[in-house]
N, CA, C and O atoms as a GROMACS GRO file, in nm:
protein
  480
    1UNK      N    1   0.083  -0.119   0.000
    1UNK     CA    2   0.000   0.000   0.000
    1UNK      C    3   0.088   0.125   0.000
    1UNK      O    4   0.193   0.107   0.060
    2UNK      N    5   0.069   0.256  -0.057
    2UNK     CA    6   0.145   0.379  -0.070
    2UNK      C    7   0.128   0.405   0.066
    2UNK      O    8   0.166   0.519   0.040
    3UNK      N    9   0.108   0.409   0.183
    3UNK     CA   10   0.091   0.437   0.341
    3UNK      C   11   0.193   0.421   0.395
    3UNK      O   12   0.239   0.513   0.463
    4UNK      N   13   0.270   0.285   0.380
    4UNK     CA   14   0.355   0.222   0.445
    4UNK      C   15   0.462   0.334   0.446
    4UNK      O   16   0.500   0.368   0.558
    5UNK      N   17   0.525   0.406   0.323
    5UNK     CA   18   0.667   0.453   0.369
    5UNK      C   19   0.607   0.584   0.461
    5UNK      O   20   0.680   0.637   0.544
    6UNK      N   21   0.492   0.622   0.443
    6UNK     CA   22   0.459   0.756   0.536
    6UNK      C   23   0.478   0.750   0.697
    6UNK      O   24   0.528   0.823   0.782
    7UNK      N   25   0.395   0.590   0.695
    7UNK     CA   26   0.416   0.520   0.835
    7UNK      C   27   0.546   0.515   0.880
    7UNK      O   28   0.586   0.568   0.984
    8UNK      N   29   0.631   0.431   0.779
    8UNK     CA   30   0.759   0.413   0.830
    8UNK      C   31   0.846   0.553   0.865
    8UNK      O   32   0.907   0.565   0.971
    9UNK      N   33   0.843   0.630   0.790
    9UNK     CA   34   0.898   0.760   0.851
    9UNK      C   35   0.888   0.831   0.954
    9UNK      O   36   0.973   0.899   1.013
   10UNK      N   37   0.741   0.808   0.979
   10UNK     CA   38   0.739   0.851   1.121
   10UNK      C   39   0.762   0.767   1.245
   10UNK      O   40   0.793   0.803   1.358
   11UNK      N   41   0.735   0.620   1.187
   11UNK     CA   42   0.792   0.523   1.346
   11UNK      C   43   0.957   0.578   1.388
   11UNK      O   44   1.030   0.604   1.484
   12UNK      N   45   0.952   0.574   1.252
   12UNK     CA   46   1.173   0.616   1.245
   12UNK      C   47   1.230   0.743   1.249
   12UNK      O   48   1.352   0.754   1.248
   13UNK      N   49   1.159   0.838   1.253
   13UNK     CA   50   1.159   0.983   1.291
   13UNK      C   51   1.148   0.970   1.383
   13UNK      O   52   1.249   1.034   1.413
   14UNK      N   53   1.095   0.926   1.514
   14UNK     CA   54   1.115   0.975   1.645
   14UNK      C   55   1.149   0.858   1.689
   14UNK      O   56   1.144   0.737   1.663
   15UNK      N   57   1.206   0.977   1.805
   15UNK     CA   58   1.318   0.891   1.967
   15UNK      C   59   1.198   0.766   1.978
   15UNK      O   60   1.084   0.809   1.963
   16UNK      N   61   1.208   0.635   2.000
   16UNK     CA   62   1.133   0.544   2.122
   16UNK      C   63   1.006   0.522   1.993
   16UNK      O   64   0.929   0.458   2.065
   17UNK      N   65   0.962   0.527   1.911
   17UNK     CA   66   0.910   0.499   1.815
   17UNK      C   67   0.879   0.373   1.803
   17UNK      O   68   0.978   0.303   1.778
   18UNK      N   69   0.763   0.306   1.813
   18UNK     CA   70   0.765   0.109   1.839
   18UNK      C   71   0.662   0.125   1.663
   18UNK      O   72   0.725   0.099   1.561
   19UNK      N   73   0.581   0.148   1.655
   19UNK     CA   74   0.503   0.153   1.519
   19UNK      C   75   0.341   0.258   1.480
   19UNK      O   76   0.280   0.329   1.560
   20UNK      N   77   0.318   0.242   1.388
   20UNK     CA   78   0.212   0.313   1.340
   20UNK      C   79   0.122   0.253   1.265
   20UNK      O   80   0.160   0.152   1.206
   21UNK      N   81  -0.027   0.298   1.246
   21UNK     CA   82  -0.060   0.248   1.172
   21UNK      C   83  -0.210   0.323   1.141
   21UNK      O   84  -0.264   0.384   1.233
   22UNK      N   85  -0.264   0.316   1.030
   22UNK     CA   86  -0.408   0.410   0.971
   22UNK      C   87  -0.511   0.304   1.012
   22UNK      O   88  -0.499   0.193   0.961
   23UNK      N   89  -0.605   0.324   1.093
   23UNK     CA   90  -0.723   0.265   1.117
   23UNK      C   91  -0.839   0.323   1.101
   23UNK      O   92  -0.872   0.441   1.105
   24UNK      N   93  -0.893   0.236   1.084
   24UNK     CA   94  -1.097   0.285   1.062
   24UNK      C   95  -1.184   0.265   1.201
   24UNK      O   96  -1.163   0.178   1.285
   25UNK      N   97  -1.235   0.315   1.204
   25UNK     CA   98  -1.287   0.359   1.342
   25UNK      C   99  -1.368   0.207   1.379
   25UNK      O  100  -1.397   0.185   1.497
   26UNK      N  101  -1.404   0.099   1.264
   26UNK     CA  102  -1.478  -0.004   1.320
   26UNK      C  103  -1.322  -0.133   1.334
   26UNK      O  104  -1.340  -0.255   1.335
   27UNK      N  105  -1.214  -0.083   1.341
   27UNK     CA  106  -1.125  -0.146   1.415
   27UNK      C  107  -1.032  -0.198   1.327
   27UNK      O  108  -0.936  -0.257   1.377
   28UNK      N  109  -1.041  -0.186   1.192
   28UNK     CA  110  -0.988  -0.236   1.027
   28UNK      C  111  -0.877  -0.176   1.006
   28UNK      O  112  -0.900  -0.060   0.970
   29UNK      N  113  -0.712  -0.211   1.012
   29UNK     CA  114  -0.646  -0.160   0.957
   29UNK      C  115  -0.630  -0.117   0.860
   29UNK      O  116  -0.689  -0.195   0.785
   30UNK      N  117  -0.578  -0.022   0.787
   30UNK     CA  118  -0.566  -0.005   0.622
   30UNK      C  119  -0.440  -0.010   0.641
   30UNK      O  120  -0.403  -0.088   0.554
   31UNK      N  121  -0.327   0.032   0.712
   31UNK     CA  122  -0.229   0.012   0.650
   31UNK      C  123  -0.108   0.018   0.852
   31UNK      O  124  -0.127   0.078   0.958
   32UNK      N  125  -0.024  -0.056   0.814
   32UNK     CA  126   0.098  -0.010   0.958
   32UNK      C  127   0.210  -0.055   0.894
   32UNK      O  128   0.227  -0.104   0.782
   33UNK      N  129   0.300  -0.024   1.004
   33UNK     CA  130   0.419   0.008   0.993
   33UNK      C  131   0.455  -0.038   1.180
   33UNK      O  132   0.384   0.003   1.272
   34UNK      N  133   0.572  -0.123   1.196
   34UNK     CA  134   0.590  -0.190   1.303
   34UNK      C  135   0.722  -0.193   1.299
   34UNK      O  136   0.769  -0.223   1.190
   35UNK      N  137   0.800  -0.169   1.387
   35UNK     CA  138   0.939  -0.228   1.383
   35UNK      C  139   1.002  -0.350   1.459
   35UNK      O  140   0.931  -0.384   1.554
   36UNK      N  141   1.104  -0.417   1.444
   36UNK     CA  142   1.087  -0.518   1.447
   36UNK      C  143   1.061  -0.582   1.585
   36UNK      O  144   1.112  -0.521   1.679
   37UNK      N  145   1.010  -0.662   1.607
   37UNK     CA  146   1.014  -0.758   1.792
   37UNK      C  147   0.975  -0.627   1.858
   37UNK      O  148   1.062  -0.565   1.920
   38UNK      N  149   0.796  -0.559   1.844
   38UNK     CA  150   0.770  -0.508   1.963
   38UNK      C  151   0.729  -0.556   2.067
   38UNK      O  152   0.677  -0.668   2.063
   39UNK      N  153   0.744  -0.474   2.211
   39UNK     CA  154   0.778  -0.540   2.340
   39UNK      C  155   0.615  -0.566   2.358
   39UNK      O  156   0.581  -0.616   2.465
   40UNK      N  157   0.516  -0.535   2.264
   40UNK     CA  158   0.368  -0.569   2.297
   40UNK      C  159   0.303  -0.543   2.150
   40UNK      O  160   0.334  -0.463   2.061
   41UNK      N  161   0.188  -0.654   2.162
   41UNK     CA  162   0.128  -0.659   2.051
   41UNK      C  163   0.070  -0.538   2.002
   41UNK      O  164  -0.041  -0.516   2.052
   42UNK      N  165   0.114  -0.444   1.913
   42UNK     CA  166   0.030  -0.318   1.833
   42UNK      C  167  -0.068  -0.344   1.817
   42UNK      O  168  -0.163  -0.308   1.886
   43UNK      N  169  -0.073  -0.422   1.710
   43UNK     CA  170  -0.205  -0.475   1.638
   43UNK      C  171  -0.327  -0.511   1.726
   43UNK      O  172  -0.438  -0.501   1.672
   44UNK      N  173  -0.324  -0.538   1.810
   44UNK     CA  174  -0.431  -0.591   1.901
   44UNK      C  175  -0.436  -0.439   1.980
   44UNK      O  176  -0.546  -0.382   1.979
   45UNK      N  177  -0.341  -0.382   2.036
   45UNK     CA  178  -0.362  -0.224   2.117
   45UNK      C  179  -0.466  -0.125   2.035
   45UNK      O  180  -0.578  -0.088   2.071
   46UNK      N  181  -0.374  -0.085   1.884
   46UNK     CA  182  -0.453  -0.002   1.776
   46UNK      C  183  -0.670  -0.083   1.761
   46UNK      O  184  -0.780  -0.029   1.768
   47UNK      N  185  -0.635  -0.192   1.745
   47UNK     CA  186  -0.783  -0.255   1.717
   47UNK      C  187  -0.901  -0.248   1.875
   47UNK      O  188  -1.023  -0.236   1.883
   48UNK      N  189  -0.785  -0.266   1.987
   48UNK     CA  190  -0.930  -0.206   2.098
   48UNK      C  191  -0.890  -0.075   2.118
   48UNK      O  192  -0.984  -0.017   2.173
   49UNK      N  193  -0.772   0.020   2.096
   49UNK     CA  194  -0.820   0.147   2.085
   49UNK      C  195  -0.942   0.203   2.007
   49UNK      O  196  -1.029   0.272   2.060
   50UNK      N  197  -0.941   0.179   1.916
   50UNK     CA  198  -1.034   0.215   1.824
   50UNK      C  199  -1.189   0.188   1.847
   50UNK      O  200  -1.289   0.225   1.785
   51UNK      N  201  -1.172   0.112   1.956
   51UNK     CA  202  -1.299   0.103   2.002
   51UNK      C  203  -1.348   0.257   2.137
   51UNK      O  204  -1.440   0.337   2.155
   52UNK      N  205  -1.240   0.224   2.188
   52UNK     CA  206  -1.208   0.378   2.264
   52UNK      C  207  -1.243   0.445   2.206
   52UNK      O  208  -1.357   0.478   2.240
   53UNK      N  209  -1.189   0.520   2.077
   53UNK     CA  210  -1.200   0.624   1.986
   53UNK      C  211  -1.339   0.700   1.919
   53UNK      O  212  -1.374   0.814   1.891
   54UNK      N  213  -1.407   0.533   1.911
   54UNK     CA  214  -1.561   0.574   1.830
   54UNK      C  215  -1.593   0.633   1.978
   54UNK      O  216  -1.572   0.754   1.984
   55UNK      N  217  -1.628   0.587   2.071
   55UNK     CA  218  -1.695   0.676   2.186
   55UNK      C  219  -1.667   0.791   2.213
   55UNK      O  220  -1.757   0.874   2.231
   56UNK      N  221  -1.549   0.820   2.221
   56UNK     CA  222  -1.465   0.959   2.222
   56UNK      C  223  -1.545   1.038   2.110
   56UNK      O  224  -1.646   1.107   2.119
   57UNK      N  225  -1.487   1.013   2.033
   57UNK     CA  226  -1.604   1.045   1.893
   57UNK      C  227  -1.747   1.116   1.881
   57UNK      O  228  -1.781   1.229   1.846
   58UNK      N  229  -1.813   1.006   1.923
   58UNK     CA  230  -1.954   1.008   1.967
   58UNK      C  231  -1.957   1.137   2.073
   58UNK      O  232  -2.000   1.251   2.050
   59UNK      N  233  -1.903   1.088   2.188
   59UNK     CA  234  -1.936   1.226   2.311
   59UNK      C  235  -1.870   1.368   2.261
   59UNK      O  236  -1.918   1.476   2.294
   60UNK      N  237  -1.782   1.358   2.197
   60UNK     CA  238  -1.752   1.478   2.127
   60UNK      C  239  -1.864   1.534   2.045
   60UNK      O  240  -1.917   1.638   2.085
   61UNK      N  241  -1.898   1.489   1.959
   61UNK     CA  242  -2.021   1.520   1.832
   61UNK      C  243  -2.113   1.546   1.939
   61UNK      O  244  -2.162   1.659   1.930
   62UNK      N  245  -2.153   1.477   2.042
   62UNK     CA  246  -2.309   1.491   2.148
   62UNK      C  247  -2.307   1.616   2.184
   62UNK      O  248  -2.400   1.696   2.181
   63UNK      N  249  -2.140   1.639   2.235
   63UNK     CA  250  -2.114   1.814   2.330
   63UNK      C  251  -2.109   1.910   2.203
   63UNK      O  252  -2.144   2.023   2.239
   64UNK      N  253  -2.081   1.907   2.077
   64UNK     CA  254  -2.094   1.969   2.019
   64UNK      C  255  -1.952   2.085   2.038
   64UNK      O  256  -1.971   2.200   1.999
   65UNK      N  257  -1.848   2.058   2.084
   65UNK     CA  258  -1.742   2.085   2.135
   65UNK      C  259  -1.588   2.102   2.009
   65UNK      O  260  -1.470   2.134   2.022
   66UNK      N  261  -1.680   2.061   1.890
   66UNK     CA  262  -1.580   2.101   1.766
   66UNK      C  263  -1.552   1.940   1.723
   66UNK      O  264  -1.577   1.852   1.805
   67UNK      N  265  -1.502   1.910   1.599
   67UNK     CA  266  -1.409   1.816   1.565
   67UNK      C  267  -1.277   1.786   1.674
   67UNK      O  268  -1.204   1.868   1.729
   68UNK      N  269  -1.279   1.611   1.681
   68UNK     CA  270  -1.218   1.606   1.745
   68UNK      C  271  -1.076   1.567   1.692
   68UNK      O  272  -1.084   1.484   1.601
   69UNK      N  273  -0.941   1.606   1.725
   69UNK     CA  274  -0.827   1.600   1.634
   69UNK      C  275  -0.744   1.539   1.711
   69UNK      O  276  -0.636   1.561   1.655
   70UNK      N  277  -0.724   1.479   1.799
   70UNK     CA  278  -0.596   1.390   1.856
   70UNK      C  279  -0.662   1.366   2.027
   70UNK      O  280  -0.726   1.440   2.101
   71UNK      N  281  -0.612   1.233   2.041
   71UNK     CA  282  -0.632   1.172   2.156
   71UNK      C  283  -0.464   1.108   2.222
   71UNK      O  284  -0.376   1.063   2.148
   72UNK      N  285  -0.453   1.119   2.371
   72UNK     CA  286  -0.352   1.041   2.363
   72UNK      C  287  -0.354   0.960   2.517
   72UNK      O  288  -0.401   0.997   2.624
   73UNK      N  289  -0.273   0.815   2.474
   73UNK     CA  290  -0.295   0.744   2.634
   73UNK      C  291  -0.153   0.708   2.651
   73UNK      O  292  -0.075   0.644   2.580
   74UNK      N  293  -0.140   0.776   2.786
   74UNK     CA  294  -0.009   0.736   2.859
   74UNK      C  295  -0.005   0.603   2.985
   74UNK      O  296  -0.083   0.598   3.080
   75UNK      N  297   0.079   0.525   2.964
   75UNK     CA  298   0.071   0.412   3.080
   75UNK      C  299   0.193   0.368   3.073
   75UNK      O  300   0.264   0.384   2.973
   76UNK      N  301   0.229   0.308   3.184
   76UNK     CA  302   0.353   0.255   3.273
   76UNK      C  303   0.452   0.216   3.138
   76UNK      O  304   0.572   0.243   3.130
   77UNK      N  305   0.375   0.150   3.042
   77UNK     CA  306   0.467   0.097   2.936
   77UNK      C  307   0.514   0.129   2.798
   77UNK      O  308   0.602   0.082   2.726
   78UNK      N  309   0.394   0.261   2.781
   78UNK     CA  310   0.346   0.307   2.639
   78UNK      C  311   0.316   0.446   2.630
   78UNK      O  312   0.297   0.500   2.739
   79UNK      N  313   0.306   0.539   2.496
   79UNK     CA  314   0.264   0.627   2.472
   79UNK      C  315   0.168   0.578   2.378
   79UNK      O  316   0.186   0.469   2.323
   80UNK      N  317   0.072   0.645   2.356
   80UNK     CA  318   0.034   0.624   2.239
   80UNK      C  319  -0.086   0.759   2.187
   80UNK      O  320  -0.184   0.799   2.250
   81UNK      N  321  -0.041   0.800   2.066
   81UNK     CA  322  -0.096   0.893   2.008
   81UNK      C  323  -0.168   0.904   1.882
   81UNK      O  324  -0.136   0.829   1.789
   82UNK      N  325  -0.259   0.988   1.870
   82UNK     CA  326  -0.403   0.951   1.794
   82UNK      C  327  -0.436   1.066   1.725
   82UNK      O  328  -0.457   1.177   1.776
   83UNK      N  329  -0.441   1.037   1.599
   83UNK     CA  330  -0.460   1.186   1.503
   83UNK      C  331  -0.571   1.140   1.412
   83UNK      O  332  -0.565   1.032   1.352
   84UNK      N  333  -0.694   1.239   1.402
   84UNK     CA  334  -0.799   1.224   1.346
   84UNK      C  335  -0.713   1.237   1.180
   84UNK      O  336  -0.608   1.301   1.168
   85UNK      N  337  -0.766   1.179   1.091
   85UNK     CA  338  -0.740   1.171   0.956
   85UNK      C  339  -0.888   1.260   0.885
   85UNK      O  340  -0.879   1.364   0.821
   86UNK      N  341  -0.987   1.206   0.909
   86UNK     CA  342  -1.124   1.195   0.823
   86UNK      C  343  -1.202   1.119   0.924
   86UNK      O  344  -1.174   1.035   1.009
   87UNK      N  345  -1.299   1.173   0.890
   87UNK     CA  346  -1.436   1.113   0.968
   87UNK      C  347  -1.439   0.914   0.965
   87UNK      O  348  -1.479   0.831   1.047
   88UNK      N  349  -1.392   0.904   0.865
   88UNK     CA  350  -1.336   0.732   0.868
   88UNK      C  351  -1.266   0.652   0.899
   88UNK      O  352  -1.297   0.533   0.893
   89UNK      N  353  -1.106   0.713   0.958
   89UNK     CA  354  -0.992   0.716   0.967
   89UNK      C  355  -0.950   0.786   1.062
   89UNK      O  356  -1.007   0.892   1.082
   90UNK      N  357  -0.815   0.739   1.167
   90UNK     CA  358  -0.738   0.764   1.264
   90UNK      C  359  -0.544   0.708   1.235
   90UNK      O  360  -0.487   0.601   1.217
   91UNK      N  361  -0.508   0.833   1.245
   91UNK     CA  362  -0.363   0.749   1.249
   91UNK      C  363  -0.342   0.753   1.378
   91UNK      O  364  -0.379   0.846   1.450
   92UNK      N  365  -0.258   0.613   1.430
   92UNK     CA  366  -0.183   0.567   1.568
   92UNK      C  367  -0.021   0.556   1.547
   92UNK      O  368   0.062   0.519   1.464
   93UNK      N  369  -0.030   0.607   1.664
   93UNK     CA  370   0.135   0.584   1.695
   93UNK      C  371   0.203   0.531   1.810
   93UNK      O  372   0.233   0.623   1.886
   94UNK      N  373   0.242   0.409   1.855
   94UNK     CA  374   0.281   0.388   1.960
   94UNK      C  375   0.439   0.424   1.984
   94UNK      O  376   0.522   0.402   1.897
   95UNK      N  377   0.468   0.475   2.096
   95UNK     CA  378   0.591   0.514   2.154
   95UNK      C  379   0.638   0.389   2.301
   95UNK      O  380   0.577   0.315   2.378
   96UNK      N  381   0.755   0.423   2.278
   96UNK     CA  382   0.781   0.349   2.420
   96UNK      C  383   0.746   0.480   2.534
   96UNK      O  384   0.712   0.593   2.497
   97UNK      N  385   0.758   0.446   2.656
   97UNK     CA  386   0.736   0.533   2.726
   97UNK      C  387   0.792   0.656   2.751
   97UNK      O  388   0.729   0.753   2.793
   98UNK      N  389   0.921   0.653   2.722
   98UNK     CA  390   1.020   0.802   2.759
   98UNK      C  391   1.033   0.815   2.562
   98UNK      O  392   1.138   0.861   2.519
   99UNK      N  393   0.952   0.784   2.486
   99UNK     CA  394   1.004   0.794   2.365
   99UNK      C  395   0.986   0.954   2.374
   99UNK      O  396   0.971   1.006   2.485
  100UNK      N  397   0.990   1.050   2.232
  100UNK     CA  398   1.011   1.175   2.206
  100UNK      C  399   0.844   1.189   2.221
  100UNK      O  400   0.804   1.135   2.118
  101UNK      N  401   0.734   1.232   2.294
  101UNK     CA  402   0.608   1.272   2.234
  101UNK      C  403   0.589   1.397   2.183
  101UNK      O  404   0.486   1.410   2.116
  102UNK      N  405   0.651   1.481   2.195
  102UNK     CA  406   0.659   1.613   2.180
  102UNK      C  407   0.651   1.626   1.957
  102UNK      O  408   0.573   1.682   1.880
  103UNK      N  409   0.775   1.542   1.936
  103UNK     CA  410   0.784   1.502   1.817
  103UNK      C  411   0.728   1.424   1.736
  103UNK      O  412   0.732   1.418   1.614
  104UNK      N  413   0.655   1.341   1.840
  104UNK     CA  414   0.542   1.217   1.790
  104UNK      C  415   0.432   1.331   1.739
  104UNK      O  416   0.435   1.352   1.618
  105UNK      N  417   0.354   1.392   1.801
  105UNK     CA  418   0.248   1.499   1.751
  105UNK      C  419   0.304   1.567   1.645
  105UNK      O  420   0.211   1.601   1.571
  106UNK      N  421   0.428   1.609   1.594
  106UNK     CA  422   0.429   1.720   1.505
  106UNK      C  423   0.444   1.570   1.425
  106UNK      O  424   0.336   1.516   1.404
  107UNK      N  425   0.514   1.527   1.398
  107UNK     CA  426   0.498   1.436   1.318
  107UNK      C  427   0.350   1.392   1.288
  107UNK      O  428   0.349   1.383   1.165
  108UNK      N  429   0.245   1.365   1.325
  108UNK     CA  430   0.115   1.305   1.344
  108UNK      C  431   0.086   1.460   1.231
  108UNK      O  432   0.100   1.462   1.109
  109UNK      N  433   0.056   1.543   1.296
  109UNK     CA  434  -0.006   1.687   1.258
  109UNK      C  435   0.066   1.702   1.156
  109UNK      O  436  -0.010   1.770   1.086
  110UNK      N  437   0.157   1.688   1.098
  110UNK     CA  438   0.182   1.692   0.954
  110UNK      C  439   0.192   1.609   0.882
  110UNK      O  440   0.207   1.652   0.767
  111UNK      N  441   0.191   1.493   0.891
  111UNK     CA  442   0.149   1.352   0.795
  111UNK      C  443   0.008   1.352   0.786
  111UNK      O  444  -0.027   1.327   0.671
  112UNK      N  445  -0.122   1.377   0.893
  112UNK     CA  446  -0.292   1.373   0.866
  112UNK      C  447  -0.337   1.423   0.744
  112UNK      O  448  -0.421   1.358   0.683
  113UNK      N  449  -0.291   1.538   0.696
  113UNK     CA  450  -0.355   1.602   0.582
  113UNK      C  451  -0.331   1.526   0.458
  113UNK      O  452  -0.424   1.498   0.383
  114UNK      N  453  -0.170   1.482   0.425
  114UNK     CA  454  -0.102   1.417   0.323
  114UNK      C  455  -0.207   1.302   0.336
  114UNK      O  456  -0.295   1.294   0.251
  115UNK      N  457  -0.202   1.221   0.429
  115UNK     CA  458  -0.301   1.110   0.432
  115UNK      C  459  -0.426   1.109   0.391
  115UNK      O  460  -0.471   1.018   0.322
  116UNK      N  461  -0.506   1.231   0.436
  116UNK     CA  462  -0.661   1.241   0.409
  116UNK      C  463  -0.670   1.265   0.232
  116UNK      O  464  -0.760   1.253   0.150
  117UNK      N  465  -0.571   1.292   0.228
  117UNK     CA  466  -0.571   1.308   0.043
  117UNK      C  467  -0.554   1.176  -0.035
  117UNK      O  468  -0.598   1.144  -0.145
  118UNK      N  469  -0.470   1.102   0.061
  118UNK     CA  470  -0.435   0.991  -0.033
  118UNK      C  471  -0.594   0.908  -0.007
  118UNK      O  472  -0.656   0.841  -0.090
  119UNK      N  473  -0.633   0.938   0.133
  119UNK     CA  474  -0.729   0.838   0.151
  119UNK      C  475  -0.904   0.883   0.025
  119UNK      O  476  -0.999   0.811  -0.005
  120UNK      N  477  -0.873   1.013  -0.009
  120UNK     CA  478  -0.988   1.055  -0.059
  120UNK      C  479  -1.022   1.034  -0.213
  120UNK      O  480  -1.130   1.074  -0.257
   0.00000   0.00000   0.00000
């Protein structure tokens, strides 16, 4: 898929970088990018995030509080960061824990748009 090197640039652009990947809000990858032997399954994290996400979603649209454009969950082992693409679509990014997040978002915030084009 044309996704992959976008993905890969950004797992590999930042410090602590474990992988990425474009999902659909009913849990469907379209496309990731993983590097090698992560210390926890992505694929399974990104697919029940995304279940997270539609609700987030939802209570956002209910409050009427604007489009919602990035989510992020921090825990003992992980970063992980969440950039709205399109009403269909979310890019993920998992970090290790002390990875760069600061750089994870600008990265996110400037790959979404490139993406929503390719996706459209």
């Amino acid at each position: 898929m044309p996704f992959s090197a976008a993905l890969k640039q950004i797992v590999d652009g930042v410090e602590g970088g474990l992988g990425a990947a474009i999902m659909g809000y009913d849990g469907i990858h379209i496309d990731e990018y993983l590097r090698e032997d992560p210390p926890m399954d992505l694929h399974l994290l990104a697919v029940e995030y995304a279940t997270v996400l539609k609700e987030v979603k939802r209570t956002v649209d209910v409050l009427g509080t604007g489009d919602m454009e990035e989510v992020s969950v921090a825990t003992e082992r992980s970063r992980v960061i969440v950039r709205v693409i399109n009403d269909d679509a979310f890019l993920v990014l998992t970090l290790e824990r002390d990875g760069n997040y600061g750089k994870g978002r600008y990265l996110l915030r400037l790959a979404a748009p490139k993406l929503r084009e390719l996706l459209s």
